[in-house]
BADRENVEX-542748 format. One line per 4 residues: number of its first residue (from 0); their letters; for each residue y negated, z negated, x negated of C-alpha. Coordinates in steps of 0.001 Angstrom, whole numbers, plus 500000, padded with zeros to 6 digits. Layout:
NUM	A	Y:Z:X; ...;
This chain:
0	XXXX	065056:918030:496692; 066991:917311:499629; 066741:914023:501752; 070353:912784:500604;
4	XXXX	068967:913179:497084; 065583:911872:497856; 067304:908618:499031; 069510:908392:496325;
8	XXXX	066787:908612:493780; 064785:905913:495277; 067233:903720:495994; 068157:903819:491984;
12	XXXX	064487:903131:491241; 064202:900317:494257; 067256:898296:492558; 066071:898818:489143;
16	XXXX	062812:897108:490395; 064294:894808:492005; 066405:893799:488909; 062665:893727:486860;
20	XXXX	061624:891296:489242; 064216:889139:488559; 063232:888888:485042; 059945:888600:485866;
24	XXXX	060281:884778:486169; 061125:884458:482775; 057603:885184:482036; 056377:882396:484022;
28	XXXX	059247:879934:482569; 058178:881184:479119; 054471:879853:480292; 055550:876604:480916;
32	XXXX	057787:876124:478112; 054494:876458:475911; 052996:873268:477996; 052496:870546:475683;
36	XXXX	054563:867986:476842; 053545:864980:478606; 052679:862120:476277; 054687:859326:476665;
40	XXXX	053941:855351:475860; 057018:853772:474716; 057555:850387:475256; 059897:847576:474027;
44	XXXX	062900:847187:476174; 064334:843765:476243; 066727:843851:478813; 068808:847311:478427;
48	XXXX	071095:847889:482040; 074924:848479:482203; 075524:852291:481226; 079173:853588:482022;
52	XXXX	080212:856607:480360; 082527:858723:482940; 085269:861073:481387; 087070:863088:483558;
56	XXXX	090153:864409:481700; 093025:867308:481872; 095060:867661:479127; 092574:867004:476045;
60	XXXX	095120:865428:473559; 093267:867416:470938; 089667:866697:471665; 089669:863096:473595;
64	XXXX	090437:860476:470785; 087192:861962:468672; 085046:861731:472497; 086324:858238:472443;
68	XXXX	085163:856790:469021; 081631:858420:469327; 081213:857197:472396; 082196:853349:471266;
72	XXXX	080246:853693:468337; 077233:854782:470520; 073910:852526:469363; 073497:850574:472556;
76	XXXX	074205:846860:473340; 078079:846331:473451; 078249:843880:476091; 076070:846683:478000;
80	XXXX	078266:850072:477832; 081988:850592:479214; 083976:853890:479423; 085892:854764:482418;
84	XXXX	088213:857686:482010; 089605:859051:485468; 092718:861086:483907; 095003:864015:485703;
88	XXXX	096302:865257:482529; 100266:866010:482255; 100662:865919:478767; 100206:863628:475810;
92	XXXX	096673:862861:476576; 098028:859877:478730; 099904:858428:476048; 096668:858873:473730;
96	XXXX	094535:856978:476290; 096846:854262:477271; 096384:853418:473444; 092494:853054:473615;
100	XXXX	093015:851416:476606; 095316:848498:475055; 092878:848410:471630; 089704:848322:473567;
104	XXXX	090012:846846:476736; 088111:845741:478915; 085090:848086:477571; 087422:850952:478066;
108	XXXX	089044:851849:481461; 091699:854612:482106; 092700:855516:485948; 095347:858283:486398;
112	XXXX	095940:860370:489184; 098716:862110:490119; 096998:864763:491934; 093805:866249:491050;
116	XXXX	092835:866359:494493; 088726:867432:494213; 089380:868539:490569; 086718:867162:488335;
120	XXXX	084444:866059:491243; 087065:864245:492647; 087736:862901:489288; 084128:861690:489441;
124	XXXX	084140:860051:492908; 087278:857762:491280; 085397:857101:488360; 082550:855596:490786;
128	XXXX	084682:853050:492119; 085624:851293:489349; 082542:851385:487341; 079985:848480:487230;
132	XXXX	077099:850094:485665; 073272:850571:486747; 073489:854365:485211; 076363:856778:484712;
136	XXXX	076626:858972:481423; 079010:861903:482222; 080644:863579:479439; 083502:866416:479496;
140	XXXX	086093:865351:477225; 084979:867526:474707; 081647:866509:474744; 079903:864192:471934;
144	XXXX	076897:862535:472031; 074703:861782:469481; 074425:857422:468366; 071022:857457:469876;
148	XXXX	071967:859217:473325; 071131:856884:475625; 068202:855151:474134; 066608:858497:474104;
152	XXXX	067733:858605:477770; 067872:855338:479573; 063921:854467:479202; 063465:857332:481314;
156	XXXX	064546:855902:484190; 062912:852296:483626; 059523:854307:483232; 059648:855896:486356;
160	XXXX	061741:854576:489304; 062064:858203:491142; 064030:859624:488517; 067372:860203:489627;
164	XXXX	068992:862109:486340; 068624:863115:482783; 069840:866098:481390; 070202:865698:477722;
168	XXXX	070371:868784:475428; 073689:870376:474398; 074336:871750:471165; 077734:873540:469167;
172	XXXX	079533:872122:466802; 081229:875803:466559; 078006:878274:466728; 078389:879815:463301;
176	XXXX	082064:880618:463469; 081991:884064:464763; 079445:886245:466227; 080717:885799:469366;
180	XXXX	079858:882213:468975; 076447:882038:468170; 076082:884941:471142; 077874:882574:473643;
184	XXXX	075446:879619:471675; 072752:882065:472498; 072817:882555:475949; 073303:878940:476708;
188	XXXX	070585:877636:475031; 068466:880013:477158; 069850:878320:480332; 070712:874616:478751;
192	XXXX	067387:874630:476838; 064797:877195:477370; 065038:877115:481160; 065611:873544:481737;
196	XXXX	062774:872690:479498; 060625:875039:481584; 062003:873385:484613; 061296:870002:483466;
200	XXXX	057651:870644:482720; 056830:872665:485698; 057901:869269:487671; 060866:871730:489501;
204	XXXX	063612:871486:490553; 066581:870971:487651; 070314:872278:487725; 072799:869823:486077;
208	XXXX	074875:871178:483466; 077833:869382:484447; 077565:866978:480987; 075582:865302:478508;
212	XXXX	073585:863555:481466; 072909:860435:482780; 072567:859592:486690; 071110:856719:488539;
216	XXXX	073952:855333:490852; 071846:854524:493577; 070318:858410:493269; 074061:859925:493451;
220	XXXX	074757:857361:496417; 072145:858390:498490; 073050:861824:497935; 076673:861179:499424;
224	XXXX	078310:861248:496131; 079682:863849:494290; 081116:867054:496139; 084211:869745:495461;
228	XXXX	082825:872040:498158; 081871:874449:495815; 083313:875235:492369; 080296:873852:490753;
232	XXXX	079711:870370:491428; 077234:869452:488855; 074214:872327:490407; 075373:870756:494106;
236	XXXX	074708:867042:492835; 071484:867753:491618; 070480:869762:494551; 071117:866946:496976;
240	XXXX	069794:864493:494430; 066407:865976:494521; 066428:867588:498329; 066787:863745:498522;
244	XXXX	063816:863056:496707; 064712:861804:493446; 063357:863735:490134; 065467:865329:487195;
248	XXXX	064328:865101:484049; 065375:867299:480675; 065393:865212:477395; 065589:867188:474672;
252	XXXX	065795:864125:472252; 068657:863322:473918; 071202:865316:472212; 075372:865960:472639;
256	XXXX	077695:868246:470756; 080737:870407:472277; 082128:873785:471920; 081474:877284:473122;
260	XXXX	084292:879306:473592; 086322:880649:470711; 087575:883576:472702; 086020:886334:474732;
264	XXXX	088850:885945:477410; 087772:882374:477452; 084399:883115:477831; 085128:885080:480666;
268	XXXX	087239:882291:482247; 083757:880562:481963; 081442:882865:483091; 083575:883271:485981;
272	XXXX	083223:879509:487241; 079283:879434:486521; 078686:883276:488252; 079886:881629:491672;
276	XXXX	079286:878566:491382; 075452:878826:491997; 076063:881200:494837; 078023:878879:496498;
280	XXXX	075315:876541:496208; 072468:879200:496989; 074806:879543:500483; 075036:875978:500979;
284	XXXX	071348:874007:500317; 069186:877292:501014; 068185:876232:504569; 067624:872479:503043;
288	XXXX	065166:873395:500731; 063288:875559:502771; 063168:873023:505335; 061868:870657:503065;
292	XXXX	057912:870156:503359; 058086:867513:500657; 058989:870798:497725; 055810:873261:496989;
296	XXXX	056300:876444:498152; 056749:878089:494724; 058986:874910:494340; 061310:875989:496822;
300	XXXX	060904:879692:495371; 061592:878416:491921; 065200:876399:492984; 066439:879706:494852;
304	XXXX	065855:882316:492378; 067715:879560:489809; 071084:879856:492110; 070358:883263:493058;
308	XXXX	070311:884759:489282; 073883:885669:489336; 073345:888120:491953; 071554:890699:489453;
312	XXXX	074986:891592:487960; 076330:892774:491212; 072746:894728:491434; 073077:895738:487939;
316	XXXX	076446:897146:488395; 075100:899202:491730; 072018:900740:489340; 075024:901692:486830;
320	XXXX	076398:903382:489859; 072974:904459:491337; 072117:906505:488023; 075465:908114:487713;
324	XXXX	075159:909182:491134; 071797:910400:490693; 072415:912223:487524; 075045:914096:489397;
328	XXXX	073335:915602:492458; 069689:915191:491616; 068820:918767:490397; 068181:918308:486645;
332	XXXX	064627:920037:486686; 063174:917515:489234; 064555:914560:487330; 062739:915820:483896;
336	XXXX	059697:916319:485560; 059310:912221:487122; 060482:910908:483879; 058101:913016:481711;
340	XXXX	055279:912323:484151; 052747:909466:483977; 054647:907679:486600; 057642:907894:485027;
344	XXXX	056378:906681:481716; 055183:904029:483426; 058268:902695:485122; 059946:903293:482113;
348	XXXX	057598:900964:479792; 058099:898017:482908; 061727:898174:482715; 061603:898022:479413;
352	XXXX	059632:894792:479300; 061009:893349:481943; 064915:894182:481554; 065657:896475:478765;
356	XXXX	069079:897062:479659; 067950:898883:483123; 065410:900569:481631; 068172:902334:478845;
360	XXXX	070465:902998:481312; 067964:904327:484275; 065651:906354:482031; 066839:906708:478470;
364	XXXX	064604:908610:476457; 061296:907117:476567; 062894:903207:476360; 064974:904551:473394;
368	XXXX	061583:906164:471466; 059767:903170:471783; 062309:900845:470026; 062569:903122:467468;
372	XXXX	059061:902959:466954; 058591:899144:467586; 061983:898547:465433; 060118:897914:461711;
376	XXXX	058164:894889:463041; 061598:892773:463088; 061216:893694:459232; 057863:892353:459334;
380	XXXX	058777:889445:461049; 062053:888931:459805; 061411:889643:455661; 065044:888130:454840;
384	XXXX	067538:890935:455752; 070514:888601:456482; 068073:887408:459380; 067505:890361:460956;
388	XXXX	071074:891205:461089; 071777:888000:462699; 068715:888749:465067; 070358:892439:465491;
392	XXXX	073706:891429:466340; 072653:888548:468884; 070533:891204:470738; 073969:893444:470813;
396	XXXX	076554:890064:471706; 073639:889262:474787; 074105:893210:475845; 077539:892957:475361;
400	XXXX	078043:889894:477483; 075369:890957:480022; 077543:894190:480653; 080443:892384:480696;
404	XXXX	079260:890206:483520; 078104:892902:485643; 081878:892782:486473; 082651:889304:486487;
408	XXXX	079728:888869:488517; 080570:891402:491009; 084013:890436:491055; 083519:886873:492022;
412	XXXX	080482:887856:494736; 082871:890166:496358; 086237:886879:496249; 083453:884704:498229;
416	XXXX	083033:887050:500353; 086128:887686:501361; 086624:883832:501860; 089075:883880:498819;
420	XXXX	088993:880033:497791; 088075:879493:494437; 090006:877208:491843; 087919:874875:489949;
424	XXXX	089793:876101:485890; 088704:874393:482825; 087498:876778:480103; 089755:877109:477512;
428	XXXX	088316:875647:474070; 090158:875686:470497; 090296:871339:471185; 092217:871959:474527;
432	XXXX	094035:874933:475690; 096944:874437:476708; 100209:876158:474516; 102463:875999:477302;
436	XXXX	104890:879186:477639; 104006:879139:481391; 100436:878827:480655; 100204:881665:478152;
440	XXXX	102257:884333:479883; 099421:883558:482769; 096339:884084:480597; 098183:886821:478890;
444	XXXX	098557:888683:482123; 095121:887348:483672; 093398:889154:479929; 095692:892341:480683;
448	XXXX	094347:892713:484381; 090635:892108:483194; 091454:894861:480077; 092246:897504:482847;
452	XXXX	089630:896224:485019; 087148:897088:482110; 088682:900149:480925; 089131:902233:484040;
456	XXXX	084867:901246:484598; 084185:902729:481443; 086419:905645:482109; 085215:907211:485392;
460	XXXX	081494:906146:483706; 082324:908870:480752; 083748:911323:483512; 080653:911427:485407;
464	XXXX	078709:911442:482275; 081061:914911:481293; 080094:916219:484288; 076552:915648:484248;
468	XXXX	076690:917215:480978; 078684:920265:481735; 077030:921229:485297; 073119:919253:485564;
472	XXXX	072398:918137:481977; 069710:916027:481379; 068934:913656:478118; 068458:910695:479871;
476	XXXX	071621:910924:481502; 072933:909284:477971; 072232:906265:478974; 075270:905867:481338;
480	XXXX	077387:906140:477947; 075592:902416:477041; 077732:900211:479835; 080829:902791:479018;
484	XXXX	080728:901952:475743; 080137:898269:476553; 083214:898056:478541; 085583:899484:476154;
488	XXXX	084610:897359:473571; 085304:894600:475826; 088880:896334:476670; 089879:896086:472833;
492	XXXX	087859:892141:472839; 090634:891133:475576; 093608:893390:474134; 093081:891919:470750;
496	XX	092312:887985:472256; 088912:887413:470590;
């Protein structure tokens, strides 16, 4: 083997690794998401503080009126709760909350602006000013909590003076609609839920989702207020929040409804804000934290590796190119040999455990054998067959999205790089996207560009994977056809608009 092939070979198995080590820390969040959680001793509150609810809003005529009457039928003390709407919508959403504003007034509040100068941040900052309460519940105008919301929420912070927010757990009112759905459902819950209660327990730091929270006012104060720095203001709040010295807290009890996205262009739109967004933060409180002596150690570890997670699809889109590379100018008899060998096996069965996807795509054949042979126990588990299809086909929407983002991740890496400013853009939702001509010839041509984008990957993917087979065939060069095929069905996804 030459030393331009040597390299190449263990620079493939060096990212892959590194990729595995990534997912290595869901292990230890999976550990302390089976801690019992701490007992609490609830006791009679007398004297409940002023709560305002913040809604930033942009065009929600379809989704803001049924916000509105959850939130003033929330089961909290009346004389205790207002809503403050900041509004930069151009439509008839104005008209709609001028109305609520006349019925309900003074408990509700609308501000417009004629510029949305800091986007929803911005939006936020306003809202501060004309608010009166203690404790600030921000919703997205598409966001519904539950009647019990804030008395699951507010006793938090009366227990314990140091805590400076509560993230509340988000739910779908739209899950079961379409397999896409309950994938999308999926893979938030893992962050929204799964992580954040892991978070929460460990006593670590905790990311904001942006809604379906409630802040102390003094905590965002001393923080400086709320940010439009970066495209993700809700992870940069809670940084500074706690870099400050304040606790977050994740209350599962306390529970709001909203959408997922009813598209996969939409999806992408979304995926797009929330891949940058924490490496704009990574960039911005990395020297903070580590400067910080009053975070652990594995603290500080724990808060990075949380912004830095978007930076495996870049890395997972370099060990797509890594194997196709190596599968072309590693000689085929050397590459049989290390994956048929005991080391091989070996990294093989890691990957596997660790990141499945790598481990298909790197070394095929031995990953591929032992899911076959693993594959009845989801019978045994699973004895209802319409469950393990619904188990089968969120396992293929989480690869399917996963791929997908290996080029919305990379995409987005390479725009900050390249100082290209980002645009803070709502995710269209069936309650709000917009039906403006305008509008629609923009997505239209923003879901052709991504289409091509996805197609041409997959294409020169499939032409290295015809060469491999024609001049240095080996079987686990098959695995390159897994993100080809990924990618076109993403192509016909966008083409068709689902």
């Amino acid at each position: 083997m030459s030393s331009a092939s040597q390299i190449l070979f263990v620079s493939l198995l060096g990212v892959a690794l590194l990729l595995c080590a990534f997912n290595l820390n869901n292990y230890f969040l999976l550990y302390l998401n089976r801690r019992p959680k701490k007992a609490r001793t609830k006791k009679e509150i007398k004297d409940w503080p002023t709560v305002t609810i913040q809604i930033p809003t942009y065009n929600e005529k379809n989704v803001i009126k049924r916000t509105l009457d959850i939130c003033l039928r929330l089961d909290y003390p009346k004389e205790k709760l207002e809503i403050v709407v900041v509004d930069d919508s151009t439509d008839e959403t104005t008209d709609i909350l001028k109305e609520y504003e006349v019925r309900y007034h003074p408990q509700v509040r609308v501000i417009h602006r004629s510029e949305r100068e800091g986007y929803k941040a911005g939006a936020l900052n306003t809202a501060m000013k004309y608010s009166v309460g203690q404790y600030f519940l921000i919703l997205d105008a598409d966001t519904s909590p539950n009647r019990d919301f804030l008395m699951e929420a507010i006793p938090y912070f009366l227990e314990d003076e140091h805590t400076g927010f509560v993230q509340g757990r988000i739910e779908y009112m739209n899950a079961e609609a379409s397999w896409l759905t309950r994938t999308l459902a999926f893979t938030n819950d893992w962050y929204r839920t799964f992580n954040q209660s892991a978070l929460s327990k460990g006593g670590l730091f905790l990311n904001f989702v942006g809604h379906g929270g409630v802040f102390r006012k003094s905590a965002i104060e001393d923080a400086g207020g709320w940010q439009s720095d970066t495209i993700t203001e809700d992870i940069d709040l809670s940084c500074r929040v706690q870099n400050g010295g304040w606790k977050g807290t994740f209350v599962e009890e306390a529970k709001c409804v909203e959408e997922v996205p009813a598209s996969f262009a939409a999806a992408i739109t979304q995926y797009n804000r929330h891949l940058r967004g924490p490496i704009q933060n990574l960039s911005k409180h990395c020297s903070r934290i580590l400067r910080n002596n009053r975070i652990s150690i594995f603290g500080k570890f724990e808060a990075l590796i949380q912004m830095a997670y978007p930076l495996t699809y870049p890395l997972g889109l370099l060990c797509v190119l890594l194997s196709a590379l190596t599968y072309l100018i590693v000689p085929a008899d050397l590459l049989r040999a290390f994956w048929f060998s005991p080391v091989g096996f070996a990294f093989s069965l890691f990957t596997l455990v660790t990141s499945p996807y790598v481990s298909l795509v790197t070394s095929f054949v031995i990953p591929s054998l032992l899911m076959l042979l693993f594959s009845p126990l989801l019978l045994v588990l699973k004895k209802k067959r319409a469950s393990v299809e619904k188990s089968l086909g969120s396992i293929l929407g989480v690869a399917l999205i996963w791929n997908d983002n290996l080029l919305t991740g990379t995409k987005a890496l390479l725009e900050l790089l390249v100082g290209k400013k980002p645009v803070w853009v709502p995710t269209p939702k069936l309650g709000n996207e917009s039906k403006s001509k305008s509008s629609s010839k923009e997505k239209k041509s923003n879901r052709t560009r991504e289409a091509i984008l996805r197609f041409v990957s997959a294409a020169l993917i499939i032409l290295s994977f015809i060469w491999v087979a024609t001049r240095n065939f080996v079987l686990n060069s098959f695995g390159l056809l897994l993100p080809a095929a990924a990618w076109l069905v993403s192509t016909y996804l966008l083409l068709k608009h689902e």
